[in-house]
Every structure is written in structure tokens, then in C-alpha cells.
MDTraj code that builds the backbone (N, CA, C; nanometers):
import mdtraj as md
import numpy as np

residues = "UNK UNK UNK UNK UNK UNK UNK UNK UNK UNK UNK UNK UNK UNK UNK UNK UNK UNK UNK UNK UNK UNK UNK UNK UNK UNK UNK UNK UNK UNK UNK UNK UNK UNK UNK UNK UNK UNK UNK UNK UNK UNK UNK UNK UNK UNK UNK UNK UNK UNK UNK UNK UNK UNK UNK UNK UNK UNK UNK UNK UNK UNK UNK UNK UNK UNK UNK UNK UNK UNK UNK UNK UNK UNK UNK UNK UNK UNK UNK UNK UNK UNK UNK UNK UNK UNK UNK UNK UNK UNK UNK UNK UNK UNK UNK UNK UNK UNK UNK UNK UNK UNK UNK UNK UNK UNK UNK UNK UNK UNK UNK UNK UNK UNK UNK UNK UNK UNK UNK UNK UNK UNK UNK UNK UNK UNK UNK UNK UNK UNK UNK UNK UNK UNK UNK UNK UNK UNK UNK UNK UNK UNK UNK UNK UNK UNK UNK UNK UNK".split()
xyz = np.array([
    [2.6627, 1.2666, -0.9158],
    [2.6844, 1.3295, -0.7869],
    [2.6100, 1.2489, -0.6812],
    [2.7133, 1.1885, -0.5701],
    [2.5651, 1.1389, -0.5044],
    [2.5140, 1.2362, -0.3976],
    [2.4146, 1.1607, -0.3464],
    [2.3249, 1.2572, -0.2681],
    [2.3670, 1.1994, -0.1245],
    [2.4557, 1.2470, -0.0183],
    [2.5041, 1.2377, 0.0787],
    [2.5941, 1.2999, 0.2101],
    [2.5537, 1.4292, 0.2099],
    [2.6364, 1.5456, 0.2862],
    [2.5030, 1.6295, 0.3024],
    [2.5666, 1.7322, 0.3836],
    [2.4947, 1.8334, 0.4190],
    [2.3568, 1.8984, 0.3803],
    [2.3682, 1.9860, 0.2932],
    [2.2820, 2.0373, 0.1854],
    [2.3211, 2.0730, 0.0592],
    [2.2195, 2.0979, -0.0254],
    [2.2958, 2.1360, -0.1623],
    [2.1472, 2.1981, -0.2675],
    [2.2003, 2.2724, -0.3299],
    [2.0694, 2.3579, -0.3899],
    [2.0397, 2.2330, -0.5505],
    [1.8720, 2.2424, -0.5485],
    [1.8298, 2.1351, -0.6397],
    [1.9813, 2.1713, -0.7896],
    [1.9603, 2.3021, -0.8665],
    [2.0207, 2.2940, -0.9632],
    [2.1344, 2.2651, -0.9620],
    [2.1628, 2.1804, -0.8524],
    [2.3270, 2.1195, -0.8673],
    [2.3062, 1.9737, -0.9189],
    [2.2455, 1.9375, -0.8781],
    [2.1983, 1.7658, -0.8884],
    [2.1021, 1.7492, -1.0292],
    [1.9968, 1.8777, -1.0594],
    [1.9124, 1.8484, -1.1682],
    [1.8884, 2.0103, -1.2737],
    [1.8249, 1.9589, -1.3752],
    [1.7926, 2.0609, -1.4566],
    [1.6169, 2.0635, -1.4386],
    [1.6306, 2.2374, -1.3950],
    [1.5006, 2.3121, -1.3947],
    [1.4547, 2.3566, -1.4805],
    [1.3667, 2.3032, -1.5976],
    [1.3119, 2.3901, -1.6834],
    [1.1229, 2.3722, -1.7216],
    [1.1025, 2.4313, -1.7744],
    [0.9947, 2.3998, -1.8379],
    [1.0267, 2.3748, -2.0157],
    [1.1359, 2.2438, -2.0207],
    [1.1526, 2.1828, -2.1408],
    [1.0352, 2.2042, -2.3069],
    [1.1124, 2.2959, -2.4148],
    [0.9596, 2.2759, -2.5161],
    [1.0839, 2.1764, -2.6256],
    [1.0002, 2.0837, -2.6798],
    [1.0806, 2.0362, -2.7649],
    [0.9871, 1.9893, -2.8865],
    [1.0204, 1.9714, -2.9749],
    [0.9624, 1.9480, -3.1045],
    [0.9374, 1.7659, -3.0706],
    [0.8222, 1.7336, -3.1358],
    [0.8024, 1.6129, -3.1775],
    [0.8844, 1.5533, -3.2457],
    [0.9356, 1.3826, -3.2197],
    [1.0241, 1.3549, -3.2992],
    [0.8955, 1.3075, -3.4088],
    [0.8559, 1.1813, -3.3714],
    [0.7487, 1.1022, -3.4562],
    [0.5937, 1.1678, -3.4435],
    [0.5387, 1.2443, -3.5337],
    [0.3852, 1.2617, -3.5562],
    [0.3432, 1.1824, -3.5962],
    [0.3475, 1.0782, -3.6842],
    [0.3012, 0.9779, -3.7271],
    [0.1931, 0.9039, -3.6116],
    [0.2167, 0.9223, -3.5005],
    [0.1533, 0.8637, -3.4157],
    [0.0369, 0.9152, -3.4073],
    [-0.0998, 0.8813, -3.3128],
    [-0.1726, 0.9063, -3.3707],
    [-0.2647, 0.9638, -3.2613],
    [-0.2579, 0.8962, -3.1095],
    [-0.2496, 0.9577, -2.9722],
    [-0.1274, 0.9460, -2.8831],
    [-0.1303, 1.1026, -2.7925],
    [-0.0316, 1.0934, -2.7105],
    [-0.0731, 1.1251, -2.5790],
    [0.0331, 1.0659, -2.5006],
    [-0.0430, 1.0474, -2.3385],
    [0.0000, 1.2148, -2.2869],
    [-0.1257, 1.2568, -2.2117],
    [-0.1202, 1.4205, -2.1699],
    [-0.1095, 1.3800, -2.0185],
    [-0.0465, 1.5037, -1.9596],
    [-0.0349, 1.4721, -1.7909],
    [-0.0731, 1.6154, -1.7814],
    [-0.2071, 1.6788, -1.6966],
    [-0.2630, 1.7502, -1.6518],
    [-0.2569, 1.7476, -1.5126],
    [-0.3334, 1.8753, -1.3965],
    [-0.2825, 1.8207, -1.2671],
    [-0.3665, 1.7020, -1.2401],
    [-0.4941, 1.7039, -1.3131],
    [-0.6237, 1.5983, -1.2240],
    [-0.5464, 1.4995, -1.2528],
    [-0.4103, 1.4151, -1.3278],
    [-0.3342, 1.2948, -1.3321],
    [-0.2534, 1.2824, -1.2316],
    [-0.2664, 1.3861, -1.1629],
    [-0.1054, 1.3440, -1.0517],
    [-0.2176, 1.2904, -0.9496],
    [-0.1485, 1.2481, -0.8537],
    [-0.2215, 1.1839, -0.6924],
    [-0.1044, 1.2237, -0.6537],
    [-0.0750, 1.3709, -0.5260],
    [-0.0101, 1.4054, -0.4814],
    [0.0488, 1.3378, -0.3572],
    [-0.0828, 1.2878, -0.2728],
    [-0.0122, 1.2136, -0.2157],
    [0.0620, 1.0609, -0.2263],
    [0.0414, 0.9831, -0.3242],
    [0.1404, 0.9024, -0.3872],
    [0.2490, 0.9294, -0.4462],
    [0.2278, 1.1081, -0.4978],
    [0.3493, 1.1336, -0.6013],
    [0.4071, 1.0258, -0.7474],
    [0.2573, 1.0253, -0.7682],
    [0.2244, 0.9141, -0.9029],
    [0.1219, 0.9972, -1.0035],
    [0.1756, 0.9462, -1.1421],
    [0.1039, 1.0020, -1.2302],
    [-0.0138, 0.8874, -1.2331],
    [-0.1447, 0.8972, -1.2297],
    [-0.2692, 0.7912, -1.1950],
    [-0.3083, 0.7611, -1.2729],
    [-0.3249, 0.8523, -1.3531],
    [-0.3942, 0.8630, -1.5162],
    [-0.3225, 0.9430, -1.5903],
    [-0.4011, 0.8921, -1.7242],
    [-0.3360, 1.0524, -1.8189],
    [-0.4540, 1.0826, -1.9013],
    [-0.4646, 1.1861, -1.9544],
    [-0.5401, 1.1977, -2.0619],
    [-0.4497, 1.1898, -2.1913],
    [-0.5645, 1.1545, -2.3303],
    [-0.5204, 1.1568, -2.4497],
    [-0.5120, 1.2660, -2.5482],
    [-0.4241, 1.3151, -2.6659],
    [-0.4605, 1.4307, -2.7022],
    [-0.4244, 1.3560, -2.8369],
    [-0.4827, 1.3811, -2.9570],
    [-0.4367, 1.3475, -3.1181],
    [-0.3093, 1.4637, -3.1602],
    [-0.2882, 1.4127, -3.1946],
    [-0.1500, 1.4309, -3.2976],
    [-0.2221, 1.5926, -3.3542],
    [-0.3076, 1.5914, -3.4120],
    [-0.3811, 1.7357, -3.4832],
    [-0.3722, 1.8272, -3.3512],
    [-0.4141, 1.7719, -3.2693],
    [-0.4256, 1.8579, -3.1209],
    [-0.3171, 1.9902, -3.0896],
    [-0.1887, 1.8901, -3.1201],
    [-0.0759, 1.9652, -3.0707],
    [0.0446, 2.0675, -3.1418],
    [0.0573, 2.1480, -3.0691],
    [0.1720, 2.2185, -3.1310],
    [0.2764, 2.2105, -3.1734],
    [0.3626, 2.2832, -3.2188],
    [0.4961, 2.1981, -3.2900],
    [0.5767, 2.1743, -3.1509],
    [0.5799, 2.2772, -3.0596],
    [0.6528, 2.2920, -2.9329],
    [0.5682, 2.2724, -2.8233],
    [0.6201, 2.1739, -2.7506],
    [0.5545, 2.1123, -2.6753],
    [0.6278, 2.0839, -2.5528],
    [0.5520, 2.0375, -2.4218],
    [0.6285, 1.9932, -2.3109],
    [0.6652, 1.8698, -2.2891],
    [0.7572, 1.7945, -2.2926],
    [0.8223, 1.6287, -2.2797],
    [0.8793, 1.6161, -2.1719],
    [0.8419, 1.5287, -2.1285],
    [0.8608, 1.4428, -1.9878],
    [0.9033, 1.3448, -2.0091],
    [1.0352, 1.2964, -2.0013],
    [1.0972, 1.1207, -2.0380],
    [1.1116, 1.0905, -1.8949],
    [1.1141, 0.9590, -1.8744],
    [1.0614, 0.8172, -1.7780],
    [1.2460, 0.9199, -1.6753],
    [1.2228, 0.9046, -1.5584],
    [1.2999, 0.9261, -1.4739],
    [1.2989, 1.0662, -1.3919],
    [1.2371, 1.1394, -1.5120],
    [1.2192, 1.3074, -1.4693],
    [1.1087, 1.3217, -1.4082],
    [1.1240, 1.4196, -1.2839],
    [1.0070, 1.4312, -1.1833],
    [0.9259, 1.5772, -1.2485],
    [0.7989, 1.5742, -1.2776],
    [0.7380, 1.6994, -1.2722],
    [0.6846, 1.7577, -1.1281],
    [0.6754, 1.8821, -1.1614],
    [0.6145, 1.9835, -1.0039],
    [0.5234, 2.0448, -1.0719],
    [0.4280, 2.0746, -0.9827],
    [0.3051, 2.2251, -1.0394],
    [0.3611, 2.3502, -1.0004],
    [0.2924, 2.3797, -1.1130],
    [0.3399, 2.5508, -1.0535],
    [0.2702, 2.6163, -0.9614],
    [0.1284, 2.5301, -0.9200],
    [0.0215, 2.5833, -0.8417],
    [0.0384, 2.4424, -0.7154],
    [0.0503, 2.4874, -0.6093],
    [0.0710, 2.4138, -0.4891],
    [-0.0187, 2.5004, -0.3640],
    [-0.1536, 2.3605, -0.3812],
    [-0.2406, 2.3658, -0.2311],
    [-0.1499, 2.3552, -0.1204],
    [-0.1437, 2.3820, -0.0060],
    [-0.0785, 2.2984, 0.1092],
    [-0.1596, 2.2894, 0.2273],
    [-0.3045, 2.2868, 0.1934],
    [-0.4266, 2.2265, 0.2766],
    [-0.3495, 2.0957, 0.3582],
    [-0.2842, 1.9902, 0.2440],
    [-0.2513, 1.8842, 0.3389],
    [-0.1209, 1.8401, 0.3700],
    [-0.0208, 1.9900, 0.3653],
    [0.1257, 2.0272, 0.3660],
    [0.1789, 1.9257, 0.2803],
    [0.1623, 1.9185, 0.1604],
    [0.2641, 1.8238, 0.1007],
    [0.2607, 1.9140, -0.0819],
    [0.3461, 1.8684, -0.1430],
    [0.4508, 1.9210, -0.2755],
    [0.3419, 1.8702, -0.3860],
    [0.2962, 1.9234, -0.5129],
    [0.1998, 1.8289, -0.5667],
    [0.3553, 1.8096, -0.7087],
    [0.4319, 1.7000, -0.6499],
    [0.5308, 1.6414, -0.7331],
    [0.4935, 1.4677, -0.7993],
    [0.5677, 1.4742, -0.9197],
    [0.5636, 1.2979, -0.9375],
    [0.6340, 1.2836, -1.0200],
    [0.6727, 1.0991, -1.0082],
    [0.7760, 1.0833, -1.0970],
    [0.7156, 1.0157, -1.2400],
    [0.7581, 1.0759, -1.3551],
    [0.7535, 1.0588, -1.4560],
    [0.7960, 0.8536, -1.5165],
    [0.7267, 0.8012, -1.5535],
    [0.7600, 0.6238, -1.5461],
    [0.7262, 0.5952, -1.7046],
    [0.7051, 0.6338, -1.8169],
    [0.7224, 0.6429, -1.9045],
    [0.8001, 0.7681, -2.0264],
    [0.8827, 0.6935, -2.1155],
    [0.8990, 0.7982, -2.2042],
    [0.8270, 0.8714, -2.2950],
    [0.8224, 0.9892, -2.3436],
    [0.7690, 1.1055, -2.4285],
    [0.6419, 1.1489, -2.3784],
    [0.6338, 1.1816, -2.2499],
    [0.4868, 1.1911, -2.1750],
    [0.4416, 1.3637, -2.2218],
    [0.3427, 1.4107, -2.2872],
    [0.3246, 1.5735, -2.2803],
    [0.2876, 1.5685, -2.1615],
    [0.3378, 1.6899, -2.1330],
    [0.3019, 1.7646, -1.9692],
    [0.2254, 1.9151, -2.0231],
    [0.0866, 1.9264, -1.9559],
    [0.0800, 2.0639, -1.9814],
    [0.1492, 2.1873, -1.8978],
    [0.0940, 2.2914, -1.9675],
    [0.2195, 2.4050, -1.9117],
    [0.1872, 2.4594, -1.7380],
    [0.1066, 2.3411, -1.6598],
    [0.0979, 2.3903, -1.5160],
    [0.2030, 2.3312, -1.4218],
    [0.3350, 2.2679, -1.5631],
    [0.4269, 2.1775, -1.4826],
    [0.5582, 2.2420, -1.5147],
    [0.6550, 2.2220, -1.4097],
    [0.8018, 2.2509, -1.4748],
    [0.8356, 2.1035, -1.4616],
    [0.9566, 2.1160, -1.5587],
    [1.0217, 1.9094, -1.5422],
    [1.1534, 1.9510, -1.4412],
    [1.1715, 1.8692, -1.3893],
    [1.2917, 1.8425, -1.3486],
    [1.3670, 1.7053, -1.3388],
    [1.4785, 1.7148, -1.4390],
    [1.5245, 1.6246, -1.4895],
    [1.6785, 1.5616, -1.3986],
    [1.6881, 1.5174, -1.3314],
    [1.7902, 1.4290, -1.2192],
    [1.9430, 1.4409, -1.3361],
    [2.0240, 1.5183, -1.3254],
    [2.1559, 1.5126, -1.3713],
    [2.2268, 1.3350, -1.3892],
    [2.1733, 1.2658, -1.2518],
    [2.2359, 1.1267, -1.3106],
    [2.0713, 1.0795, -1.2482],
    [2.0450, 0.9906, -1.3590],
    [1.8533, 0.9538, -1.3664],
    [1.8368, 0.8492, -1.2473],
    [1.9186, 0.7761, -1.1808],
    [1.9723, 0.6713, -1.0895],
    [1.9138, 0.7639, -0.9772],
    [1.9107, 0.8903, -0.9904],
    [1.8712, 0.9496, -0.8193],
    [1.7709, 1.0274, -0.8493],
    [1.7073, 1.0180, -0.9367],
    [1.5403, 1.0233, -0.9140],
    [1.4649, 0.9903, -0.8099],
    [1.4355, 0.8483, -0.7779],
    [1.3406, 0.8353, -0.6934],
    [1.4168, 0.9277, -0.5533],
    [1.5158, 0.9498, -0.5151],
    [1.5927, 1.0198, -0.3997],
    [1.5517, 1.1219, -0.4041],
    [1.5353, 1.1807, -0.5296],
    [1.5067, 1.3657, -0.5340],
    [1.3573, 1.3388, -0.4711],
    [1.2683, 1.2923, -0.5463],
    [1.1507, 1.2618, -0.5264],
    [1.1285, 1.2320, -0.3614],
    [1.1900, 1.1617, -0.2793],
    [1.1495, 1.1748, -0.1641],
    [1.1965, 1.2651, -0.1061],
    [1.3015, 1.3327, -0.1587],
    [1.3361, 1.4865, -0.0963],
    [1.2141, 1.5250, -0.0449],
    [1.1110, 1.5732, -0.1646],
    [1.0140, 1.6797, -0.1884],
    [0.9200, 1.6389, -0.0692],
    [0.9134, 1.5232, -0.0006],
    [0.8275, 1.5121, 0.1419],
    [0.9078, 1.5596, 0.2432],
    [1.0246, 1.6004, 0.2475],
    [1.1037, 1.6458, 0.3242],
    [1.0143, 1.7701, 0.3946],
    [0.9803, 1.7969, 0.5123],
    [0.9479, 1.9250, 0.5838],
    [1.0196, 2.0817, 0.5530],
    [1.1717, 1.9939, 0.5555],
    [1.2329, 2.1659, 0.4914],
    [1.2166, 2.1740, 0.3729],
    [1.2344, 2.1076, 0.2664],
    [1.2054, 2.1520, 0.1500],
    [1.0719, 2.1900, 0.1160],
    [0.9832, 2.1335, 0.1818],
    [0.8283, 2.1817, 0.1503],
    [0.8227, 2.3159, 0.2682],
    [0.8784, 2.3304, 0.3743],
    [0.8882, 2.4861, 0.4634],
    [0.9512, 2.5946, 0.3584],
    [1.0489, 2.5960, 0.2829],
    [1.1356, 2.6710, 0.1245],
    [0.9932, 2.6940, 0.0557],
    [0.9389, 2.6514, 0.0401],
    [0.7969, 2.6853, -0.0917],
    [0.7027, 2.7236, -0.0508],
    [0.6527, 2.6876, 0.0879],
    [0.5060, 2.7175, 0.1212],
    [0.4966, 2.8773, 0.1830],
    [0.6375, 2.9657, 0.2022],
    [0.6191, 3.0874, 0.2343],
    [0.6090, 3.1663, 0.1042],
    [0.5659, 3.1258, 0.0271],
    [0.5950, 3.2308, -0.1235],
    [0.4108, 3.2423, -0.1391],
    [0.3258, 3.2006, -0.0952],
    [0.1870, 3.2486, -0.0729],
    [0.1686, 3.3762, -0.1142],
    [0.0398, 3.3698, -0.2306],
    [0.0524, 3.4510, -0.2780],
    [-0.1094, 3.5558, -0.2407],
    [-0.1474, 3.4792, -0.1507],
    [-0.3135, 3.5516, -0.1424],
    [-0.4210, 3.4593, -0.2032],
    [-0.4030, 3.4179, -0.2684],
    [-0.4650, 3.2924, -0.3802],
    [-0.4790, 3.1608, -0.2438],
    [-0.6237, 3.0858, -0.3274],
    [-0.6553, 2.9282, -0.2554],
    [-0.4598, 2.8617, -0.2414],
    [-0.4225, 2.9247, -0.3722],
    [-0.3173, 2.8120, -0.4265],
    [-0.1546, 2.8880, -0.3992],
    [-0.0506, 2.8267, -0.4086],
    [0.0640, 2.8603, -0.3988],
    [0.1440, 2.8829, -0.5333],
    [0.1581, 2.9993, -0.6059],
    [0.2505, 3.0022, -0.7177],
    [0.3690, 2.9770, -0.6937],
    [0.4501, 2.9101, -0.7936],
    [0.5919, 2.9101, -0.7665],
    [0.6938, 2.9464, -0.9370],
    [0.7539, 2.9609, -0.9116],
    [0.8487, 2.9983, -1.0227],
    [0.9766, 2.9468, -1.0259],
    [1.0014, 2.8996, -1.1713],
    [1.1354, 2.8441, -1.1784],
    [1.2507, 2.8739, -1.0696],
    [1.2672, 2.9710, -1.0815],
    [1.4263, 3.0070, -1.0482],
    [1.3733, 3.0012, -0.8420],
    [1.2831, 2.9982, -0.8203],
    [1.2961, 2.9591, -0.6629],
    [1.2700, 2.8136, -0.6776],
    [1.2206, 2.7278, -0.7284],
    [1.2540, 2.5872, -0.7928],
    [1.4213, 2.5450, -0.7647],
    [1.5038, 2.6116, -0.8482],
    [1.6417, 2.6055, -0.8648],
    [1.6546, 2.5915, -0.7585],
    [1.6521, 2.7429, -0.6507],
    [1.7082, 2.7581, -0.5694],
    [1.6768, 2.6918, -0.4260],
    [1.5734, 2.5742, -0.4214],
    [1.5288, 2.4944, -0.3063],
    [1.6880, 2.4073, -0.2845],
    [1.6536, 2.3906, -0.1347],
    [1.7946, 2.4077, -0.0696],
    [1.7642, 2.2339, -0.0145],
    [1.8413, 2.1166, -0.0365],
    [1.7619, 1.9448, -0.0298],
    [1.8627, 1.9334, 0.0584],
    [1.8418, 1.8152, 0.1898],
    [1.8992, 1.7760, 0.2526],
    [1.9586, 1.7038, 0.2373],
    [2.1070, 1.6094, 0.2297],
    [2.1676, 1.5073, 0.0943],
    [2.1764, 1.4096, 0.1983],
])
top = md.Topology()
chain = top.add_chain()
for i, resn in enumerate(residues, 1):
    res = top.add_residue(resn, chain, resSeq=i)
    for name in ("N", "CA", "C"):
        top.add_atom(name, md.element.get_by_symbol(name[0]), res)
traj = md.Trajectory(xyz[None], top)
């Protein structure tokens, strides 16, 4: 689909989930973890990661492959911006303070991704304040963010 008209709601273009999928290979022996202290929001880059062993983890887990953007579910907007990033390696664990969102055609990733500096799309999220330092958000208003194409 490309991204070029009017508007259009994210779950047309991508899949919203908080993905659990089984390990293919345990054999391995560390795997790269993405927590929030790894994102740099304002780059919208994963910076670091932490490591977790193979014993560490559960059978069901969160996977992040190279093209898919993660979001927090907890969003400061001290410095009005999305705490999003794009995913640049495959089989990344994400812990559970992330939903994935995975680009229907992976070619318009980095596009979605600059969506999320968009003013309206970050004006869609920042009224859901919940009383908290921080901003909760939930899948299905995820879905329903409305991107300028």
C-alpha cells in the first residue's frame, strides 16, 4: 500500500500486536533484550540492548524482526515526542513495556516511523493522560491512530 493520500488509520498499513512467539533456536546462548533504557527517543534508535541467557527466558516471548517499529506503552511527553524505534536487527526480545508494529509491506517502515514525529499523530495519544508522570496507551487506540499519507 503506498503511503500517499489523505489519511488512513495505522491498522491498514501495519499489524498491532504485542507478538509472543516461541523460540526457534535455544541452542544459543545470549539474546539481545530491548528494555525502555535502550531506546533514545529522540533518535528513535535502539542505542543499546541488554543481554539475557537462554535459561533466563520463557517459552513465549516478545520478537522484534529488523524492519518492525516498537512503541512503549508508557509515553513521557515532557519533550512532546512518541518514545518509538525502529527495530535494525532480526530476533530482537522486546520486553512487555513494548507493542511491535510490524509495516504490512517492510519497504515503508522508515515512513511509518517518521509518521510518529508527526504533531497530529503525537496530538491522537497525548490526550489519553492518565494522572500518572507517564502516558498509558493501549493497543487498540494504537490501531486506531489516524497517519497523514
Amino acid at each position: 500500500m503506498e503511503i500517499n493520500s489523505e489519511t488512513c488509520y495505522l491498522y491498514q498499513i501495519a499489524e498491532v500486536s504485542p507478538y509472543k512467539k516461541n523460540l526457534i533456536n535455544k541452542n544459543i546462548k545470549k539474546y539481545k533484550l530491548v528494555n525502555p533504557d535502550c531506546v533514545d527517543c529522540k533518535m528513535q534508535k535502539i542505542v543499546n540492548n541488554g543481554e539475557i541467557t537462554s535459561e533466563d527466558i520463557d517459552d513465549d516471548v516478545i520478537i522484534a524482526n529488523k524492519g518492525d517499529i516498537i512503541i512503549s506503552l508508557k509515553q513521557n511527553f515532557r519533550e512532546n515526542e512518541l518514545c518509538v524505534a525502529l527495530v535494525e536487527e532480526e530476533n530482537m526480545l522486546v520486553s512487555q513495556d513494548f507493542f511491535i508494529i510490524t509495516p504490512k509491506e517492510k519497504e515503508n517502515s522508515e515512513k511509518i516511523l517518521t509518521l510518529f514525529r508527526d504533531e497530529y499523530v503525537v496530538s491522537q495519544i497525548k490526550p489519553l493522560y492518565t494522572g500518572d508522570e507517564y502516558f498509558h496507551i493501549n493497543i487498540q487506540e494504537i490501531k486506531n491512530i489516524q497517519l497523514p499519507r
